[in-house]
ZAMARGU-4260 file (C-alpha; in steps of 0.2 Angstrom, whole numbers, plus 5000, padded with zeros to 4 digits):
<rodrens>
0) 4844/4987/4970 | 4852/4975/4982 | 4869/4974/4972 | 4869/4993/4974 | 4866/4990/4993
5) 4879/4976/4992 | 4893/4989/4985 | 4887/5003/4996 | 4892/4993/5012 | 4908/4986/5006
10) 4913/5003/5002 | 4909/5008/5017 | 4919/4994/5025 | 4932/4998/5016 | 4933/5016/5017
15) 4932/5013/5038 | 4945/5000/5040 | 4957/5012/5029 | 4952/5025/5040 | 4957/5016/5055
20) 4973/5008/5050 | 4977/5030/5047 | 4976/5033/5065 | 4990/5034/5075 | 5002/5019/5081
25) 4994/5009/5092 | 4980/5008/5081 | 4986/5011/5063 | 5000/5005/5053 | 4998/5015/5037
30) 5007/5031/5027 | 4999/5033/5011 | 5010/5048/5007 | 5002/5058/4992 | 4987/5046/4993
35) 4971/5051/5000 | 4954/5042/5006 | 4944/5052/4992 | 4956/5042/4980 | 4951/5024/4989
40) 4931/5032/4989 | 4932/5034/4969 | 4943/5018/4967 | 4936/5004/4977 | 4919/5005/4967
45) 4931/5001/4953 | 4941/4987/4962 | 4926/4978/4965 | 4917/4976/4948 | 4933/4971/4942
50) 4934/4960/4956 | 4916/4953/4952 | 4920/4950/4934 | 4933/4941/4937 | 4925/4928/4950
55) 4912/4926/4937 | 4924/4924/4925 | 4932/4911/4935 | 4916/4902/4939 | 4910/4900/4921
60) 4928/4892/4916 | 4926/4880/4931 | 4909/4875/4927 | 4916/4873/4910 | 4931/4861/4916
65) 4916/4851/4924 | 4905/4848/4908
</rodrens>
């Protein structure tokens, strides 16, 4: 339940500061053209587990190096 909680605010986070770098110029600096935030919403959740398997991956080969 906690990793679920974990995901759910980074997505959040995400999802924010994407919105945020939308608005106009002061504030934001992007164009996504045909992209969308409903992409990033379905995407990110994505993004991060891959992102998690590959710190993990990484971990276990370091710890490995060590032995």
């Amino acid at each position: 339940m906690k990793k679920v909680g974990y995901f759910i605010i980074w997505e959040i986070f995400l999802l924010s500061y994407e919105a945020a770098t939308l608005l106009p110029h002061p504030f934001g600096f992007f164009h996504y053209g045909w992209w969308n935030l409903w992409y990033s919403a379905f995407v990110n959740p994505i993004l991060l587990i891959i992102l998690m398997g590959y710190y993990k991956w990484i971990s276990t080969l370091e710890k490995k190096a060590c032995i």
